[in-house]
C-alpha positions in Angstrom: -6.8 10.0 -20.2 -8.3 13.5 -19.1 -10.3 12.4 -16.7 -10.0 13.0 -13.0 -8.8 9.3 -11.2 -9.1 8.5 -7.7 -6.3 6.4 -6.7 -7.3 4.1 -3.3 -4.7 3.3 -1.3 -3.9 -0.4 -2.5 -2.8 1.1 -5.8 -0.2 2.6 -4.3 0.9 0.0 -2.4 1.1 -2.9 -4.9 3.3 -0.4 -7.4 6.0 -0.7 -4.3 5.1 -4.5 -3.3 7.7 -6.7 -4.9 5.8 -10.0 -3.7 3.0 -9.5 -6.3 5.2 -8.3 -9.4 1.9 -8.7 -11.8 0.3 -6.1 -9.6 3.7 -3.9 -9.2 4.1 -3.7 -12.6 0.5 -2.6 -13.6 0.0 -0.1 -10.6 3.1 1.6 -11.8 1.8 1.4 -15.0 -1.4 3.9 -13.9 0.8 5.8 -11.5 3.2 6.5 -14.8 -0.1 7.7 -16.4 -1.6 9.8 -13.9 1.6 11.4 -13.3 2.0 12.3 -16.7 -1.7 13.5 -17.4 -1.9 15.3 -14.3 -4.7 13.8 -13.5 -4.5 11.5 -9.9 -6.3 12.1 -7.0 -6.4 11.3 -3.4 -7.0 11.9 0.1 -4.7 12.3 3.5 -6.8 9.2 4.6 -5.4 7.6 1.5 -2.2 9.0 2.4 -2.1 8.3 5.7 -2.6 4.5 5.3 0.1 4.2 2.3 2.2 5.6 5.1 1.6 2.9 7.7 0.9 0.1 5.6 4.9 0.5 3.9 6.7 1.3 6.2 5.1 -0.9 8.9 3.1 -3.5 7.3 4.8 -4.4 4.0 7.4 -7.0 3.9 10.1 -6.0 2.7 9.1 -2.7 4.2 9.9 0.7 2.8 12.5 2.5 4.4 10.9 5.4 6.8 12.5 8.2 4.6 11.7 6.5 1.2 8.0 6.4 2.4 8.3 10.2 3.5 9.6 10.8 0.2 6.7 9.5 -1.5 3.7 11.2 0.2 5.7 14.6 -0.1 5.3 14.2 -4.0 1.9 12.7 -3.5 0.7 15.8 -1.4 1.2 17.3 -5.3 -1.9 16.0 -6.0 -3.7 18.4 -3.5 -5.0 15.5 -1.4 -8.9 16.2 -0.4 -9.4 16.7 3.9 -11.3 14.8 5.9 -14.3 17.6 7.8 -17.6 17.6 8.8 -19.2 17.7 5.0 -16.5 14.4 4.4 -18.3 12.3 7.4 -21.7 13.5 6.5 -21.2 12.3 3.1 -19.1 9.2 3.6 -22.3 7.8 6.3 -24.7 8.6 3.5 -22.8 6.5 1.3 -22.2 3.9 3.7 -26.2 3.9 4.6 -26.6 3.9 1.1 -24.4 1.2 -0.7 -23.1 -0.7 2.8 -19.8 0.4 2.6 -17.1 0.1 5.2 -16.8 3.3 6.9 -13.1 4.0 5.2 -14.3 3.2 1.8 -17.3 5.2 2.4 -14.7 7.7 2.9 -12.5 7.4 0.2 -16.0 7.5 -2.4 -17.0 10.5 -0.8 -13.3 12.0 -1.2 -13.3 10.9 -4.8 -16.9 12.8 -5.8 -15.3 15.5 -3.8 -12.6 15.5 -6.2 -14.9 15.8 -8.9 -13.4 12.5 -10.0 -15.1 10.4 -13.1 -13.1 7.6 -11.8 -11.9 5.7 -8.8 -9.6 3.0 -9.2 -9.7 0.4 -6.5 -9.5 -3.3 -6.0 -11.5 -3.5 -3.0 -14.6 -2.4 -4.3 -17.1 -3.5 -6.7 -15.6 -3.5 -10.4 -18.1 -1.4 -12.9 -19.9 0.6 -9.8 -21.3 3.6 -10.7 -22.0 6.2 -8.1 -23.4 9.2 -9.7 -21.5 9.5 -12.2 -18.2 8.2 -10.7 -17.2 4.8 -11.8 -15.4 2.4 -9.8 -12.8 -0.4 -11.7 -10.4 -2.6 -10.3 -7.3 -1.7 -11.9 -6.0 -5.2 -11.8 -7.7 -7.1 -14.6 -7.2 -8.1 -17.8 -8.8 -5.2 -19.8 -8.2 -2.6 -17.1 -4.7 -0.6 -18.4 -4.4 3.2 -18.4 -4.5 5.1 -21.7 
């Protein structure tokens, strides 16, 4: 894999949720990859919600520092900024294709990225927004190479 992947924030989540072990196992599986190929994206949105979601959302819960720990590496992956051009983008794309405002973010953040991919489960599997394509990580034919 050489290609640029966007990584939403419920990928990150499910490789630390224990409660959906199927999930855990294959997130980590992409998080293994994109580690290893240098090639994950995200954003401080994405980052910001990880954040809150483990540590205040997610039962069991992450510990506090365990969760700090995490985005510090993560920042590694020179997160893209939310800005003017962002918004401007993200409500195009949100006029556009009727995405939510934060997934309208976290497209434009990924074609920001230059990213060929974005791997999410809450949008639609096999989307393609000019020339990024959007899969849900979680199915049956959708492992990292």
């Amino acid at each position: 894999m050489s290609d640029r992947v966007f990584v939403d924030t419920n990928v990150l989540i499910y490789a630390r949720d224990a409660v959906h072990p199927e999930k855990q196992s294959r997130a980590a599986l992409w998080m293994e990859s994109l580690w290893r190929n240098r090639t994950g994206r995200l954003s401080y949105q994405v980052l910001q919600e990880y954040y809150v979601i483990v540590t205040q959302k997610l039962k069991p819960g992450l510990a506090t520092e365990k969760a700090r720990q995490d985005v510090r590496r993560l920042v590694l992956w020179q997160p893209e900024r939310t800005d003017a051009a962002l918004l401007e983008s993200a409500w195009s794309l949100a006029d556009r294709y009727g995405f939510s405002w934060w997934d309208a973010q976290i497209v434009a953040a990924a074609k920001r990225a230059r990213c060929s991919l974005l791997i999410s489960e809450d949008l639609q599997d096999g989307l393609n927004i000019d020339g990024l394509r959007i899969i849900n990580p979680f199915l049956a034919d959708r492992l990292p190479t």
